[in-house]
C-alpha positions in Angstrom: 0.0 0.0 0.0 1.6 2.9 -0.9 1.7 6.3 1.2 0.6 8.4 -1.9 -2.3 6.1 -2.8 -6.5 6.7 -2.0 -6.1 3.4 0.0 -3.7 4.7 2.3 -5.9 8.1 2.7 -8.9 5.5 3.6 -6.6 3.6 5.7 -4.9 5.6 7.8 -8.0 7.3 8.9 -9.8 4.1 9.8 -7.2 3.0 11.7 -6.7 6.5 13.8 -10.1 6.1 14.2 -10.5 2.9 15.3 -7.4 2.5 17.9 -8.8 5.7 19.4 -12.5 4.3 19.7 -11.7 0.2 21.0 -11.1 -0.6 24.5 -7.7 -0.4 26.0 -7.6 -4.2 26.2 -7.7 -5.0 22.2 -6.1 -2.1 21.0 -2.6 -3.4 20.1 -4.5 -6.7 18.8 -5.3 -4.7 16.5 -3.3 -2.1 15.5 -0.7 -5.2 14.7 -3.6 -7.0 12.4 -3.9 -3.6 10.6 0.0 -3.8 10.5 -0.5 -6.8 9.4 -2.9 -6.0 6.8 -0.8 -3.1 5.2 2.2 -5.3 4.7 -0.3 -8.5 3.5 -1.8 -6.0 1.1 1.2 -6.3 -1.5 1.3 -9.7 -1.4 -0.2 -12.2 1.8 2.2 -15.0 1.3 5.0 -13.3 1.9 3.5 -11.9 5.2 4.3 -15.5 6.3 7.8 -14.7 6.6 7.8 -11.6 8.2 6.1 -13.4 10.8 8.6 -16.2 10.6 11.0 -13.8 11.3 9.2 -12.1 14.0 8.8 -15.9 15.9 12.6 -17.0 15.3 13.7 -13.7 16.9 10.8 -13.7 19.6 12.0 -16.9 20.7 15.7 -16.4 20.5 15.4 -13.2 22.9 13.4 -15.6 25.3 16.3 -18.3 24.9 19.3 -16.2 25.5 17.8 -14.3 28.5 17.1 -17.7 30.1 20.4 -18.6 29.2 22.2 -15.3 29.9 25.0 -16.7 31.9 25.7 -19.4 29.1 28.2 -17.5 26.8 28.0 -20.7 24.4 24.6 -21.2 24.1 23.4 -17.0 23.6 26.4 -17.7 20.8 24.7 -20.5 19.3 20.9 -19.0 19.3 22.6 -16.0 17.6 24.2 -18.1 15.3 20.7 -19.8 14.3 18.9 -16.5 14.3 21.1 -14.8 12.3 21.6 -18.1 9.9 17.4 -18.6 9.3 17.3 -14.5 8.8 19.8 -13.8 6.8 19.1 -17.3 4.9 15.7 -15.8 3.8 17.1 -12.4 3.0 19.5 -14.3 1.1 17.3 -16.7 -0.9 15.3 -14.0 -2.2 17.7 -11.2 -2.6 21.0 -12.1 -3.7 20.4 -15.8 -4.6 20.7 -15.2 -8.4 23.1 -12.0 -7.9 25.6 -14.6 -6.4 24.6 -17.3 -9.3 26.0 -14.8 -11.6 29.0 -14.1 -9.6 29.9 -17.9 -9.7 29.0 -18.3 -13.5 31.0 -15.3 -14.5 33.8 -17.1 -12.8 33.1 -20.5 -14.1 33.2 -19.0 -17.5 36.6 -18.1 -17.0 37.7 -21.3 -16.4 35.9 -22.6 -18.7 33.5 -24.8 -16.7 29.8 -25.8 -16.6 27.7 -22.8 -15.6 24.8 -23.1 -12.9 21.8 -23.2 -14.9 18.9 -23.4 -12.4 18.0 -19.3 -11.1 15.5 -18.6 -8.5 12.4 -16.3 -9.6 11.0 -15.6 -6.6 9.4 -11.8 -5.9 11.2 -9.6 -3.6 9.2 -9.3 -0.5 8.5 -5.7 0.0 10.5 -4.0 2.8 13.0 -7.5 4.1 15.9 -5.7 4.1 13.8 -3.3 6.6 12.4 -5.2 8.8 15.3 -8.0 9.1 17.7 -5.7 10.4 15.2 -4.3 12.9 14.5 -7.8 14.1 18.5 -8.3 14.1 19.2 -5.4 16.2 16.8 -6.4 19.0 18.5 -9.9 19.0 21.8 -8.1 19.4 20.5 -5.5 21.9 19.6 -8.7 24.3 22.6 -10.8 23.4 25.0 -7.6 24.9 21.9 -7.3 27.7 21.0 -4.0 26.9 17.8 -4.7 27.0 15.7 -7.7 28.3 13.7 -10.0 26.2 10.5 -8.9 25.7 8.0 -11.8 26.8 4.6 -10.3 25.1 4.4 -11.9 21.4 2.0 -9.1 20.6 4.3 -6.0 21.9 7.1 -8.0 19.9 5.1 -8.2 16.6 4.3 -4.6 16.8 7.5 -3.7 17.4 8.8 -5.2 14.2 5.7 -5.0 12.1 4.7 -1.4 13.2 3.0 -0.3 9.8 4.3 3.4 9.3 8.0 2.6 9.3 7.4 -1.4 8.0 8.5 -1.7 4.2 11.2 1.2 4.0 12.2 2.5 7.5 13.5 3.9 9.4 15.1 1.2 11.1 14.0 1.8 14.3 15.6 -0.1 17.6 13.9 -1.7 20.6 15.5 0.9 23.0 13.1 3.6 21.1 10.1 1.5 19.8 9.5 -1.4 21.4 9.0 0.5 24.9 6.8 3.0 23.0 4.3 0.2 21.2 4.0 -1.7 24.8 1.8 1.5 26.0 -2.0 2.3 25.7 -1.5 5.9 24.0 -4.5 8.5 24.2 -5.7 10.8 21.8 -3.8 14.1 21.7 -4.9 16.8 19.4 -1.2 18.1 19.3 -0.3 14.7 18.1 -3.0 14.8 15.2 -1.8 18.2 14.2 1.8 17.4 14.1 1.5 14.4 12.8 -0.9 15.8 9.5 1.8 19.0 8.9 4.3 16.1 8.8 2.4 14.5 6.5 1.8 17.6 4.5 5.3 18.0 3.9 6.2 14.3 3.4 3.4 14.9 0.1 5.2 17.5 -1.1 8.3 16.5 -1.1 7.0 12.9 -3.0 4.6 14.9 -5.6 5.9 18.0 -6.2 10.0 17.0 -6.1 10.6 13.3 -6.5 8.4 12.2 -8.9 8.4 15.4 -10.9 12.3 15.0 -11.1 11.7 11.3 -12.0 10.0 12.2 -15.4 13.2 13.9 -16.8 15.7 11.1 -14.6 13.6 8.1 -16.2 13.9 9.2 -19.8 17.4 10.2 -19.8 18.9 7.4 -17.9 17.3 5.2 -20.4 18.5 7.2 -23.9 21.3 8.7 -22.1 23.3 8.0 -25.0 21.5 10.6 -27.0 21.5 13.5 -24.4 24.0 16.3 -24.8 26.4 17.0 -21.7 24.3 19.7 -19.7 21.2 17.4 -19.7 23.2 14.5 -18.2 24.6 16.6 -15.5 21.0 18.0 -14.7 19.7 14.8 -14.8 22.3 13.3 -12.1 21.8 15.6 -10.1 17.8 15.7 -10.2 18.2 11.9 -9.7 20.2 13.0 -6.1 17.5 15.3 -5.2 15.0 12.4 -6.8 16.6 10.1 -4.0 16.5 12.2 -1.3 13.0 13.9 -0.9 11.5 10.3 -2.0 13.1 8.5 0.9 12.9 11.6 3.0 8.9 11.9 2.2 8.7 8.6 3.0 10.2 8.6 6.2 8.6 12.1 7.3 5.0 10.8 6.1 6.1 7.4 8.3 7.1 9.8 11.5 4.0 11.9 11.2 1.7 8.7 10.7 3.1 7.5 14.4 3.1 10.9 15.6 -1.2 11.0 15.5 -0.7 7.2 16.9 1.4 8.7 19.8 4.7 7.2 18.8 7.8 8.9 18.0 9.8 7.8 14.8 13.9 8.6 14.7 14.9 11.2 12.4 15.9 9.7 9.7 17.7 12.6 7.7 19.2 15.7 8.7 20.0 18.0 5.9 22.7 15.7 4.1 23.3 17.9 1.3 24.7 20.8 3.6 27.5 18.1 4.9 31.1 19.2 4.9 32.4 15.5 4.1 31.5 12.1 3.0 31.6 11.3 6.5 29.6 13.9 8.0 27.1 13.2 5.0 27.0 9.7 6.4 25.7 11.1 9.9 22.6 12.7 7.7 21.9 10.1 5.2 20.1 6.9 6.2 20.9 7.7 9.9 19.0 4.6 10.7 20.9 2.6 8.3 24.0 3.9 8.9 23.8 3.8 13.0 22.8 -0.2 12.7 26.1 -0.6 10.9 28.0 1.6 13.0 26.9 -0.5 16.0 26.3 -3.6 15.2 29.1 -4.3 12.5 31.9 -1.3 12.4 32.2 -1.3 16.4 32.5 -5.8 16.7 35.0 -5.4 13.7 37.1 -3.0 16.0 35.5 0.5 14.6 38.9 3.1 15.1 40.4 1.3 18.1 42.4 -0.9 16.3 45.4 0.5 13.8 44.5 2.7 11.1 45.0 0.8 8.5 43.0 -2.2 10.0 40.4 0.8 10.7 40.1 2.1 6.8 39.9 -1.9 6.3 36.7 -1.6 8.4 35.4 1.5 7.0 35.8 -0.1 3.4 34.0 -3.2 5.0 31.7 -1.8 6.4 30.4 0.4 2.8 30.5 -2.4 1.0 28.1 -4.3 3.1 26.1 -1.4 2.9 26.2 -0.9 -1.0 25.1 -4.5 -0.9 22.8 -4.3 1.6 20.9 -1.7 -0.7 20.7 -4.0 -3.9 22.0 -7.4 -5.7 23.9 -5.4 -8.3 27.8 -4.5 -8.4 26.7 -0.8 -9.5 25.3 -1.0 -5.5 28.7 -2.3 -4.5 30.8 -0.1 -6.2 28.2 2.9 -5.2 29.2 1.5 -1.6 33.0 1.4 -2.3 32.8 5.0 -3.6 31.7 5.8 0.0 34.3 4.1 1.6 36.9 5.1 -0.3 36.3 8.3 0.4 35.4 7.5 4.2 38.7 6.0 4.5 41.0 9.1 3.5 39.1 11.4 5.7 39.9 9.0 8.4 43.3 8.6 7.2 43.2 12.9 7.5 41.7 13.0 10.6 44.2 10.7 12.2 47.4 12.1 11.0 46.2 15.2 12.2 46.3 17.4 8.8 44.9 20.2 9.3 41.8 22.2 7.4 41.2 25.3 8.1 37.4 26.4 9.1 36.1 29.1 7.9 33.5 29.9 5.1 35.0 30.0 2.4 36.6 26.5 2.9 33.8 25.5 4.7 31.8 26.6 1.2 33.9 24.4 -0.9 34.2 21.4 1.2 30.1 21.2 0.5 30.2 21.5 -2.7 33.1 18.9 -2.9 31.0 16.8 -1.1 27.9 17.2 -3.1 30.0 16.8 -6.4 30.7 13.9 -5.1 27.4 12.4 -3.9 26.2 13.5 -6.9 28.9 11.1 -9.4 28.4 7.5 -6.2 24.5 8.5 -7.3 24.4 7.9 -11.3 25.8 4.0 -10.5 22.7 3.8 -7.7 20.8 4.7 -10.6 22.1 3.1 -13.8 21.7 -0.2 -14.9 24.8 -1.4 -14.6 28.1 -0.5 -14.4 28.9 -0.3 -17.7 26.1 1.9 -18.3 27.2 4.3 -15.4 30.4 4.7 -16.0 29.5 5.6 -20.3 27.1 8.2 -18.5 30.0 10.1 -16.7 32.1 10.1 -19.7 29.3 11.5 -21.6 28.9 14.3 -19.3 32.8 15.3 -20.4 32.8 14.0 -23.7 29.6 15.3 -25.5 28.4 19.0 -26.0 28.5 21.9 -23.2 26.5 24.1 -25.6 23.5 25.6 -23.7 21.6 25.7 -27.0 22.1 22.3 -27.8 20.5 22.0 -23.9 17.4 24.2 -24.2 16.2 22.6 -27.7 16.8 18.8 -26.0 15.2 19.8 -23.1 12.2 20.7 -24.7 11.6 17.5 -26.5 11.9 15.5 -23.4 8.5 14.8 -21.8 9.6 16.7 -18.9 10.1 20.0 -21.1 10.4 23.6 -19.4 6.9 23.2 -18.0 8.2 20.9 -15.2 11.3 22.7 -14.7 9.7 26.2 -12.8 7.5 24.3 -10.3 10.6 21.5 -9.7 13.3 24.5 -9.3 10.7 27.0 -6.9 10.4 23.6 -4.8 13.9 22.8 -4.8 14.7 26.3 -3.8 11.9 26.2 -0.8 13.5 22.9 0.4 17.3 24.4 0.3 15.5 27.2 2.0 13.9 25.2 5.0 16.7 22.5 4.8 19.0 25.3 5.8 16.9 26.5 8.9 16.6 23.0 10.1 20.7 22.7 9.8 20.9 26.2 12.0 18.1 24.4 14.7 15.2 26.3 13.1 12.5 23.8 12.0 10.1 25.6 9.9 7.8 23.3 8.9 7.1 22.8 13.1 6.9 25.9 13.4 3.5 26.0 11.4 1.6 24.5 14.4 3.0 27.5 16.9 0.9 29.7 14.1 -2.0 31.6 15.4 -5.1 29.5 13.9 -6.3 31.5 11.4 -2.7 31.7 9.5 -2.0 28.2 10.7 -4.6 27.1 8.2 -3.7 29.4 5.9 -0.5 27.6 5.4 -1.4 23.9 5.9 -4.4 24.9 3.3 -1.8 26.4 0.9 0.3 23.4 1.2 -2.6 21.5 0.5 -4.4 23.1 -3.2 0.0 23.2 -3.7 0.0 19.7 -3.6 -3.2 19.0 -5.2 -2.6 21.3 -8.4 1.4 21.0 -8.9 1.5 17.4 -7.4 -1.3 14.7 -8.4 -2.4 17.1 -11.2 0.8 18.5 -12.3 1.5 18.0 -16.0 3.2 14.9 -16.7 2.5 13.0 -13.5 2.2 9.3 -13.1 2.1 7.7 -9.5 5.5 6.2 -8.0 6.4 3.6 -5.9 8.9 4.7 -2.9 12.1 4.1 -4.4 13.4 1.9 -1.2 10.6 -0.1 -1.2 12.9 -2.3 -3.8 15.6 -3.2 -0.5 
């Protein structure tokens, strides 16, 4: 069910509704059945697994806090956990990726390929909602937390529907103790929650999937685009990424938020980052945080030797690359990352210098948004191959702004989707930078006197309405993330 669909605008309403009118007894019952009825809506079968995981990693909590004074046996029920998890993620994610891997190696040596590949569908969201279910296992393994013993508080937990198929990935220390308790309707909550909403809407209709009309042609003709369109194009596809996992994950908080339950920030301006690494602390923070703790810090993180710590760092980026698709333009989008992780590390610790101020401070940004930009066009492109013939079209063909304004025009996205996708961009570099200063506009709406307060939530709605859904060249979009 997607956020930007009429079912989830009859959905979500029902189930506010609902929770808030049932007796305290039954109300978790069913807000996880309507959890489990928004995942089951894309496909029920594969809502068996998600509660296959949820029972292995129920039960595995249970067994190592019973056995918490047994190092060997909390090892093993780890072990098992992890092995039936990561088996499913596996067999339905990377199964063929790692078939090709083995025939492109077998064709080297000139032996029999594997001919037998797995079709199976890619459950919506497993990526998501294995690594939350991981992360609790962890959190009780290091006692951190204790096992939860309430099947239906565990469910929840992991099946919560706002932040199910695409995150964030939230941990047990912040959701789990939230979904255990009875919450009461609070109007502050339903007004919060409906501006975050807003903006998640406008940031999916009026920026992503506008910039997706020109990103979608020219990635798949990019051969035939002059130079000026290819860089526009990579870096409407950033801007593509960003506001459609960042509408996603603000319509997912503000969801909650009229539930009663606070979702982690899940991006913090990451296009006004100084570095790669710094980008990395705004980007993904749930993502990036599970790694951090539950892979860079049991590797050694920077304790150990720096070059054994860049090892990790490069780890560590391209499990994450991986981790985001079966395809080596994911990899080597992940590698990117590192590499550039690595030498600010490798800076950092031999203590060279940069000087802050901001001019240098200017040109670090844009140094790291040039970059972001380039590690973006292999996220987007086919394959490898592909990406790395759409870079060296962007040097090789025409810089003629002529040339640009005529091609432009033909495409389907043309000049009339240009003005309302440049006046949004600018509004969210605009409120982006606020937030980055501590300012949070779009909270600040609610602290409006009522009369302007609706004047600005009903101006972001007719916005929406006219330059989003009914905007020229429009065509609904799935989330892009709901593919890891």
């Amino acid at each position: 069910m997607l956020f930007n669909s009429l079912n989830y605008l009859i959905f979500l309403p029902l189930v506010v509704i609902l929770y808030f009118t049932l007796p305290a007894k039954i109300k978790k019952i069913f807000l996880l059945m309507a959890s489990f009825f928004f995942y089951g809506f894309w496909n029920v079968k594969y809502l068996l697994l998600m509660i296959l995981s949820i029972g292995v990693t129920f039960y595995t909590g249970i067994y190592i806090d019973e056995n918490s004074k047994i190092l060997s046996k909390k090892k093993l029920a780890v072990f098992i956990c992890f092995f039936i998890n990561l088996g499913i993620l596996f067999l339905f994610k990377y199964a063929n990726f790692f078939i090709d891997l083995v025939n492109s190696l077998t064709s080297l040596l000139s032996l029999r390929p594997i001919e037998s590949k797995f079709s199976f569908l890619l459950p919506v969201g497993i990526s998501f909602y294995t690594f939350q279910a991981l992360g609790y296992t962890l959190d009780v393994y290091r006692n951190e937390i204790p096992a939860e013993r309430n099947f239906i508080n565990y469910a929840l937990f992991v099946s919560f529907f706002p932040q199910l198929v695409a995150g964030p990935i939230e941990r047990s220390k912040n959701l789990l103790g939230q979904v255990k308790v009875i919450h009461k309707f609070k109007y502050e909550n339903l007004l919060r929650g409906f501006i975050l909403i807003l903006w998640g809407f406008f940031l999916k209709l009026l920026i992503a999937d506008r910039a997706a009309i020109l990103v979608n042609e020219v990635f798949e003709n990019y051969h035939t685009f002059n130079s000026l369109i290819l860089l526009l194009t990579a870096i409407f596809f950033t801007f593509q990424i960003y506001c459609d996992f960042y509408s996603y994950s603000i319509i997912a908080q503000g969801s909650a938020k009229i539930l009663g339950i606070d979702l982690m920030d899940n991006f913090k301006e990451p296009f006004l980052s100084k570095s790669i690494a710094e980008f990395w602390h705004r980007w993904h923070i749930s993502l990036s945080t599970w790694f951090r703790d539950y892979l860079y810090i049991p590797l050694g993180g920077n304790r150990t030797r720096l070059f054994r710590n860049l090892i990790n760092i490069l780890i560590v980026f391209l499990v994450s690359g991986l981790w985001h698709g079966a395809n080596m333009t994911f990899v080597l989008w992940g590698l990117i990352h590192g590499i550039f992780n690595s030498l600010e590390t490798f800076i950092t610790k031999k203590n060279i210098k940069i000087p802050e101020n901001f001019l240098t401070n200017f040109f670090r940004r844009i140094l790291t948004f040039i970059i972001v930009v380039f590690a973006f066009i292999f996220f987007r492109a086919e394959n490898i191959h592909d990406g790395l013939n759409f870079i060296g079209n962007i040097f090789a063909k025409s810089f003629d702004y002529e040339i640009f304004l005529r091609e432009l025009s033909k495409t389907d996205f043309g000049f009339i989707n240009l003005y309302p996708l440049l006046i949004s961009l600018a509004l969210l570099f605009f409120i982006d930078i606020f937030k980055y200063n501590g300012i949070n506009l779009i909270l600040k709406v609610e602290k409006l006197i009522l009369p302007f307060r609706w004047i600005v939530l009903l101006l972001m709605i007719f916005t929406i309405l006219i330059f989003g859904v009914y905007g020229p060249g429009f065509s609904e979009s799935q989330f892009i993330y709901f593919q890891f």
